[in-house]
C-alpha positions as CSV (number, residue, x, y, z in Angstrom):
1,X,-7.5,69.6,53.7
2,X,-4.6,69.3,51.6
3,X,-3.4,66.0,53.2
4,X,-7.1,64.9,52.0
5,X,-6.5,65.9,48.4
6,X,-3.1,64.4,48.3
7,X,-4.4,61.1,48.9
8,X,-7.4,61.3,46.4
9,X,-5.3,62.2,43.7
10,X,-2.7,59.2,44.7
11,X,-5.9,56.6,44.4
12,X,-7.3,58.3,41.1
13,X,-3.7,57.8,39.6
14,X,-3.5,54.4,41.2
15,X,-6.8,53.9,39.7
16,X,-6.4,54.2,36.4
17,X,-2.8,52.4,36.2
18,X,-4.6,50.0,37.2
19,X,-7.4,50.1,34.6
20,X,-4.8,50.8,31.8
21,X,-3.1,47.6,33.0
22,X,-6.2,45.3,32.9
23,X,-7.9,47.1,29.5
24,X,-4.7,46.1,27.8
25,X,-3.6,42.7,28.9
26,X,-6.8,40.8,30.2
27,X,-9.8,43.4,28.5
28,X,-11.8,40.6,28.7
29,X,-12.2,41.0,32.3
30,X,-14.4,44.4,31.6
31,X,-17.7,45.4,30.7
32,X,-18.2,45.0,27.1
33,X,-16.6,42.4,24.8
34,X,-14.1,44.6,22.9
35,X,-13.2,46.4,26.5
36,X,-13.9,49.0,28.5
37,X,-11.6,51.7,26.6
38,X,-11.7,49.9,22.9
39,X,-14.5,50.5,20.4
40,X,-14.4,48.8,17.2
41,X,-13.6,50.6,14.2
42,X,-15.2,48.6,11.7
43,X,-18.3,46.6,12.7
44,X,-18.8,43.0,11.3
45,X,-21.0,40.2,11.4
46,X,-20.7,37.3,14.1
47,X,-21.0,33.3,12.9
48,X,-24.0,31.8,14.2
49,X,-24.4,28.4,15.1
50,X,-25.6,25.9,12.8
51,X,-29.4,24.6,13.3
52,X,-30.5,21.6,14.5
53,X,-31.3,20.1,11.2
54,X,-27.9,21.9,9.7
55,X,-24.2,19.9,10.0
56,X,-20.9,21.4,9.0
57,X,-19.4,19.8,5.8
58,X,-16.6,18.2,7.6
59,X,-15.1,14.8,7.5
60,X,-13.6,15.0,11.4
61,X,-15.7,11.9,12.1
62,X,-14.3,10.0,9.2
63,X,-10.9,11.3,10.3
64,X,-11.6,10.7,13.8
65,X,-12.7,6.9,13.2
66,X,-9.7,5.9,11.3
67,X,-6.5,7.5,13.1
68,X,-6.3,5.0,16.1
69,X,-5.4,2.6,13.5
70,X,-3.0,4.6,11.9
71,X,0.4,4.2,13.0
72,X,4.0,5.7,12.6
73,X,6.9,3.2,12.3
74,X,10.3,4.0,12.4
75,X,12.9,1.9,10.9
76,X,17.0,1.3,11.3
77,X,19.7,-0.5,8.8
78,X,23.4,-1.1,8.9
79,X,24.6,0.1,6.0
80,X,28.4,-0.4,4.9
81,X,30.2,3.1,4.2
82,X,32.2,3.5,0.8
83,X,35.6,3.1,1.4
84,X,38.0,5.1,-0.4
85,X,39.3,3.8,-3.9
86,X,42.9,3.7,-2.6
87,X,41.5,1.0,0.4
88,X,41.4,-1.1,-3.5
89,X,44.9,-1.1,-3.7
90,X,46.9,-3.4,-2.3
91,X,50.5,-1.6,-2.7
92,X,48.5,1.3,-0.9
93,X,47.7,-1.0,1.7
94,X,51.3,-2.6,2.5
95,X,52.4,0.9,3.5
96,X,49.6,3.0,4.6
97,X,47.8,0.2,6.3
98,X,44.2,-0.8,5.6
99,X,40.6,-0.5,7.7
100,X,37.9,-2.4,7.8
101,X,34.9,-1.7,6.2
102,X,32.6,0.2,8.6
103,X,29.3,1.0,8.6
104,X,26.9,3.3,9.7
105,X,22.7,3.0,11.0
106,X,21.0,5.0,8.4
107,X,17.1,5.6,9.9
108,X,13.9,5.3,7.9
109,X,10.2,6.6,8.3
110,X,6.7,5.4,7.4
111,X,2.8,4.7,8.4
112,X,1.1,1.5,8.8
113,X,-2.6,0.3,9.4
114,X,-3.3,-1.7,12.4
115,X,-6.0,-4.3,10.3
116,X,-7.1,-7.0,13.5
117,X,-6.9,-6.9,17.2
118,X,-4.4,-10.1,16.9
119,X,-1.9,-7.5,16.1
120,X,-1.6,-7.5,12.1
121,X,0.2,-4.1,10.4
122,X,-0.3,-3.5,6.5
123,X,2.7,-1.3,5.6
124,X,5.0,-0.8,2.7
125,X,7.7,-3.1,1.7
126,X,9.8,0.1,0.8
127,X,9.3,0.8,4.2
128,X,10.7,-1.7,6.4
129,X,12.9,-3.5,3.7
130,X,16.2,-4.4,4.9
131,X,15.5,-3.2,8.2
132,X,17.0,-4.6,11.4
133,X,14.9,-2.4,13.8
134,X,11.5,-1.7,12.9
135,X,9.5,0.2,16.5
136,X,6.2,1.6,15.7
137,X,4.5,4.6,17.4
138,X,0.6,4.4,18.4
139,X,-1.6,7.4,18.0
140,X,-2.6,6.5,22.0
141,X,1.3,7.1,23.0
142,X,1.9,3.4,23.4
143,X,5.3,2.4,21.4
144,X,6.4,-1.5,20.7
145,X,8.7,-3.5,18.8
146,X,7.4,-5.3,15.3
147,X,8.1,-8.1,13.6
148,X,8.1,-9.0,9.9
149,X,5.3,-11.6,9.1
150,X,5.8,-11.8,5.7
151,X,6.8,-9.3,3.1
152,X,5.4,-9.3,-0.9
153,X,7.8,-6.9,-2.5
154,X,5.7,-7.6,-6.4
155,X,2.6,-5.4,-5.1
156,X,5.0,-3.7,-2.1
157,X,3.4,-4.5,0.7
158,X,4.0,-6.5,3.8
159,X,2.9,-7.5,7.0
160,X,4.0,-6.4,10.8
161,X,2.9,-8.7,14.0
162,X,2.4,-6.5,17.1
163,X,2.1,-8.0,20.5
164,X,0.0,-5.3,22.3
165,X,-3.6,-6.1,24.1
166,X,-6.5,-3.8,23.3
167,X,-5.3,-2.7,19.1
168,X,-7.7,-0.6,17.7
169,X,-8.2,-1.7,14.1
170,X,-10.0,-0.1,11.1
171,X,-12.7,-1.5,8.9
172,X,-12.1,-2.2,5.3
173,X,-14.0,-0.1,2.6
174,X,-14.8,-1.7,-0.9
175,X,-12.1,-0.4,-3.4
176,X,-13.9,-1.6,-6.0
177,X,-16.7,0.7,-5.6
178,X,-14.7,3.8,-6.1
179,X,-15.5,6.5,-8.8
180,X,-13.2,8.9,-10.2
181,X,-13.9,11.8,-7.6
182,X,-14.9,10.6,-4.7
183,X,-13.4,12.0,-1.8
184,X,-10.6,10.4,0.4
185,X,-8.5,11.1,3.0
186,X,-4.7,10.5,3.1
187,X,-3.4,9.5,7.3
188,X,0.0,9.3,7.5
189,X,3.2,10.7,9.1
190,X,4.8,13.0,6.4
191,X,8.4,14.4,7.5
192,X,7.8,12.4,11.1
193,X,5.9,15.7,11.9
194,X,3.4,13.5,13.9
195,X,0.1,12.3,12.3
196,X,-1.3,14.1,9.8
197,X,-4.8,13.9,7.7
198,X,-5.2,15.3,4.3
199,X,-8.2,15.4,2.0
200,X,-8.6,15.1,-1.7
201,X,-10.5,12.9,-4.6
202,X,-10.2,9.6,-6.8
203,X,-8.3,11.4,-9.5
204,X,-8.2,8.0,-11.6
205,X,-8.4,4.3,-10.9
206,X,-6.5,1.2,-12.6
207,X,-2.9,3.0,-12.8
208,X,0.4,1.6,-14.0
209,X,3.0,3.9,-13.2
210,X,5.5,0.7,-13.5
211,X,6.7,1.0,-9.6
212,X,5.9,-2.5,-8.9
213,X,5.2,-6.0,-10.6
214,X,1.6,-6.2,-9.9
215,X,0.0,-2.9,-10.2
216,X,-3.7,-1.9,-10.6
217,X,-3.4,1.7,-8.2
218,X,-5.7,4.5,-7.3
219,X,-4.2,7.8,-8.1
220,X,-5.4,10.8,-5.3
221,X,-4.2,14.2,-5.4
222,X,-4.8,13.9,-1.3
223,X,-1.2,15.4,-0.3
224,X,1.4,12.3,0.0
225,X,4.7,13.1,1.4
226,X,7.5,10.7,2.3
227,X,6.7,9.3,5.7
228,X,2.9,8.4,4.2
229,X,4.0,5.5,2.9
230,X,1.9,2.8,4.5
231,X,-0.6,4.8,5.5
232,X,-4.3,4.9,4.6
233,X,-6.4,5.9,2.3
234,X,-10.0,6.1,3.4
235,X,-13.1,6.9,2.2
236,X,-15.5,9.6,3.5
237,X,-16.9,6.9,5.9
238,X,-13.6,6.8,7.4
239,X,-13.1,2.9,5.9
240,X,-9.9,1.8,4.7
241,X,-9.6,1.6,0.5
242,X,-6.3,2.3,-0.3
243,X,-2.3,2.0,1.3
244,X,-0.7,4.9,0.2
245,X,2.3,3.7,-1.4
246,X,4.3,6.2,-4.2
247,X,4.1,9.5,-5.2
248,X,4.9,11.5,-8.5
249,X,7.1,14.5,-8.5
250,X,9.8,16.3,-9.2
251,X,10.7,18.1,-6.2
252,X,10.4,15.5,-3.8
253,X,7.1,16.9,-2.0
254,X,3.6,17.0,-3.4
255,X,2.8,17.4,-6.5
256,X,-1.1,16.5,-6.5
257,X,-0.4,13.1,-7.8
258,X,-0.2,10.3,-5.4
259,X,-1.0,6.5,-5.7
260,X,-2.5,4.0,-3.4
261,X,-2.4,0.2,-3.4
262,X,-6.1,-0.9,-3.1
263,X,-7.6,-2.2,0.1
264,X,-8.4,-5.3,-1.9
265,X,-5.0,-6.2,-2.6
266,X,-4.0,-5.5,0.5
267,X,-6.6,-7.7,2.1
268,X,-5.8,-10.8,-0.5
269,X,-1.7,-10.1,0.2
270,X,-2.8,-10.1,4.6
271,X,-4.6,-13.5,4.3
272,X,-2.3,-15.1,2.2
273,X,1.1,-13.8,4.0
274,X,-0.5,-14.6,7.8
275,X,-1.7,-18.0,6.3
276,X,1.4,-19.4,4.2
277,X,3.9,-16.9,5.0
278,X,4.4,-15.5,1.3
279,X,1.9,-14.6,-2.0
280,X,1.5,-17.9,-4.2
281,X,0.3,-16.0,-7.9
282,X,-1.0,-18.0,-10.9
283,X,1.3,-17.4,-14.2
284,X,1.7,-18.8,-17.9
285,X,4.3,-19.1,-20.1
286,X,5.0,-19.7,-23.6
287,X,7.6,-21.1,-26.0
288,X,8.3,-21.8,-29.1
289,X,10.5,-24.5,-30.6
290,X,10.9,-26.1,-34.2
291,X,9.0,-28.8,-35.0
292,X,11.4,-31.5,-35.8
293,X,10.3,-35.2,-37.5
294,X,10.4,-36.7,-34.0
295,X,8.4,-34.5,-32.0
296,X,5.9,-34.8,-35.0
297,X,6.7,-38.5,-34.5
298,X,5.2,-38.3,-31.0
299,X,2.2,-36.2,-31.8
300,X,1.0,-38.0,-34.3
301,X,1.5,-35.4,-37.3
302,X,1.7,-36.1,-40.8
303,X,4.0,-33.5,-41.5
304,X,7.0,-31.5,-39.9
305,X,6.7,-27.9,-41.2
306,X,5.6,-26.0,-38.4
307,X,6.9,-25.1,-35.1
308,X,5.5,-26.1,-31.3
309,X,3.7,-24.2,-28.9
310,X,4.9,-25.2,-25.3
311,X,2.4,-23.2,-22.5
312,X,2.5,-24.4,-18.6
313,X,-0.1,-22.6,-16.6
314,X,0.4,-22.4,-13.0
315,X,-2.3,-22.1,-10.8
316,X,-2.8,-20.4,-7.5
317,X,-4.9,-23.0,-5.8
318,X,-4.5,-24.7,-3.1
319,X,-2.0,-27.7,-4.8
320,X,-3.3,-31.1,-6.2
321,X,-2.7,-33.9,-3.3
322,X,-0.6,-36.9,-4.6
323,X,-3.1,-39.6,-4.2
324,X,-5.5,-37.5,-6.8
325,X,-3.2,-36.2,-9.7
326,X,-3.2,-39.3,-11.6
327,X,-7.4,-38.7,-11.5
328,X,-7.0,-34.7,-11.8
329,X,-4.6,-35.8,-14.9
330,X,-6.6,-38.4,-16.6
331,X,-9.7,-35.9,-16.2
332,X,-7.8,-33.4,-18.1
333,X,-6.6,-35.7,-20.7
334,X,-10.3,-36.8,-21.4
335,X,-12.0,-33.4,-21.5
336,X,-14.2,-34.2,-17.6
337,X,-17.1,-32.1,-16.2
338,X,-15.3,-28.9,-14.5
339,X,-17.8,-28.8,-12.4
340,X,-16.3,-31.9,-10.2
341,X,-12.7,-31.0,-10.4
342,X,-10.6,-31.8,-7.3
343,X,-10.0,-28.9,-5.3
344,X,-7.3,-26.9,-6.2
345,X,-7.3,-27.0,-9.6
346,X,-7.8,-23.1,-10.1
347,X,-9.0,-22.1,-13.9
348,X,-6.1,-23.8,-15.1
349,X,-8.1,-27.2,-15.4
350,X,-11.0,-25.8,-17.8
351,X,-8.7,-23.2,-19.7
352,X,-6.2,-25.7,-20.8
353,X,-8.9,-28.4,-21.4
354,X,-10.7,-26.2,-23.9
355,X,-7.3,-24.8,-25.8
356,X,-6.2,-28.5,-26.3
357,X,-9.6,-29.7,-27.5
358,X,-9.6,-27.0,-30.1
359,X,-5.9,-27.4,-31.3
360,X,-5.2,-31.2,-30.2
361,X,-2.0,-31.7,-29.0
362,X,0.0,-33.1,-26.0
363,X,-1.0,-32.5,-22.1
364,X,0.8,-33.4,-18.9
365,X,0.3,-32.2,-14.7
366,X,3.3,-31.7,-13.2
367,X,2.7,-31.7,-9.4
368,X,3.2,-28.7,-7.1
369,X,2.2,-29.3,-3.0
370,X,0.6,-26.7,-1.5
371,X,1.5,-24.2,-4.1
372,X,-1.1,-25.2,-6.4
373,X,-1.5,-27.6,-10.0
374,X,1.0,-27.0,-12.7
375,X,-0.8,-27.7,-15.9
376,X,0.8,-27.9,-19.6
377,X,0.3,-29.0,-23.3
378,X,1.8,-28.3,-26.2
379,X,0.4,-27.6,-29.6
380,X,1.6,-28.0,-33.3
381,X,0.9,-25.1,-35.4
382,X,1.4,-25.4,-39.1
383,X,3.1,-22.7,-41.2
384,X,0.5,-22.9,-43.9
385,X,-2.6,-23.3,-41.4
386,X,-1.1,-19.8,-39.0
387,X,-4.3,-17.1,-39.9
388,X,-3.4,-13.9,-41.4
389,X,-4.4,-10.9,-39.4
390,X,-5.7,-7.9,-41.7
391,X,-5.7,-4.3,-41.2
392,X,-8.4,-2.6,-39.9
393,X,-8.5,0.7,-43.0
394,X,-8.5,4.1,-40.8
């Protein structure tokens, strides 16, 4: 009898270890959800699923659309070290012996946007400027090589050539639909912590924090850290309107004010860059020179006082072909229908045209192949005919 107690005492004891064991590492493995020896102290209410007709206000699908195109692209320089002053001096030299200048790989980070299945990267040209490495990191694990297509440091962008098969690409959004608070989402690699979304809204449109020649940028206050630059902005379709490009602040994080070059830009910088290799621009300048008796001589002016206007307009068509300019030029000289213009001729044609006919003056075509029609004239403007401007009373 008392062996038989002995042993059902060992078993209870064995027992229980065992139950206090289980309750407190796996008490999901006993009756009841809390566990067999837990009760909840305070009793709240569980989330229910959504109904059929009800969806989540999420923009995962959005996200989840445009990250395959998203990619991280790491960058490497040679960079000369600073020598010491002394190095300068050549008496220091004679006796102590001098060393060459050495220098040292200094790394870089940044995002880009995979744009067509032929292999074409949008990124910064902040990014990979200067760069005599440039690897880039897909979302799918796969990691190649790039090369620099073309770069357009005026708006800060440039182009990247991958030669991988099967590229997923992202779909380009209308950035000129945007409103002030729309939302967006910011994909980058901020920190090289590995792709990262962020969410925010259009705080303003048509920005000119003066970081590049050409600017007309979205500001977002979607968080923008160094690493995003390059990525993409997107809109809450998951379609490409923006590369994310600068940021302000004082700290050197995020400050809620980020800017974005938009998609359209970035498209019209792609096509030109793949097609010609660089960005041909349109542009205009003006001078001013005295008028002296034999430049009024040559425009037929009664009198000298004055000065003359010089403006040359340069298109950004496709360039006037030799065997037309004397036509394009004669047509411009005579005031011809705009309509029929050769090809190439931009708004420069028309524009001029209709300044000369209202001042008079002298016109000439000075030709530029492939980079499009340089136009000028110059106009005499008298002292005693110049308009007064008046002040508008507060």
């Amino acid at each position: 009898m008392r062996r038989f107690w002995q042993t059902f005492s060992q078993a209870v004891t064995i027992s229980l270890a065992v139950l206090f064991v289980v309750n407190t590492l796996r008490p999901d493995l006993l009756p009841g959800t809390a566990g067999f020896l837990r009760t909840d102290v305070v009793t709240v209410r569980e989330a229910t699923l959504p109904g059929p007709g009800i969806k989540n206000a999420s923009f995962a699908d959005a996200a989840q659309r445009a990250m395959p195109a998203v990619v991280n692209i790491f960058t490497a320089k040679e960079v000369k070290r600073q020598r010491h002053p002394y190095m300068d001096d050549p008496v220091f030299r004679y006796f102590f012996g001098g060393e060459e200048a050495q220098t040292q790989r200094v790394p870089n980070l940044g995002s880009g946007v995979i744009v067509s299945t032929k292999g074409y990267v949008i990124t910064n040209n902040h990014v990979i400027d200067g760069a005599t490495e440039i690897d880039v990191a897909l979302p799918d694990g796969r990691k190649a090589r790039a090369q620099i297509v073309g770069k357009d440091p005026d708006t800060d962008l440039a182009v990247l050539k991958l030669d991988l098969p099967n590229l997923p690409t992202i779909a380009f959004g209308n950035s000129g639909a945007l409103r002030v608070g729309d939302v967006v989402l910011a994909i980058g690699n901020p920190f090289a912590v590995g792709q990262t979304v962020t969410a925010g809204i259009v705080s303003a449109l048509g920005r000119h924090p003066r970081l590049n020649v050409y600017e007309d940028l979205i500001q977002t206050d979607a968080a923008i850290n160094p690493g995003n630059s390059g990525g993409a902005l997107v809109d809450a379709a998951g379609n490409l309107v923006g590369i994310n490009t600068a940021i302000f602040t004082q700290s050197g994080g995020n400050q809620g004010i980020g800017f974005a070059i938009p998609a359209a830009t970035a498209r019209d910088v792609l096509q030109q860059i793949v097609e010609k290799g660089s960005v041909t621009r349109g542009w205009v300048g003006i001078g001013v020179q005295d008028l002296t008796p034999e430049l009024a001589r040559s425009l037929s002016l009664g009198t000298v006082r004055g000065a003359l206007v010089t403006v040359e307009v340069q298109d950004n068509g496709t360039g006037v072909p030799a065997a037309e300019q004397a036509l394009v030029f004669e047509r411009f000289r005579q005031g011809g229908d705009d309509r029929h213009r050769p090809q190439g001729t931009g708004l420069g044609l028309p524009i001029s045209r209709k300044i000369v006919e209202h001042f008079g003056g002298r016109l000439w075509l000075r030709p530029a192949p492939a980079q499009g029609a340089c136009f000028g004239f110059e106009l005499p403007m008298s002292l005693h005919t110049t308009p007064k401007l008046q002040e508008t009373p507060p």
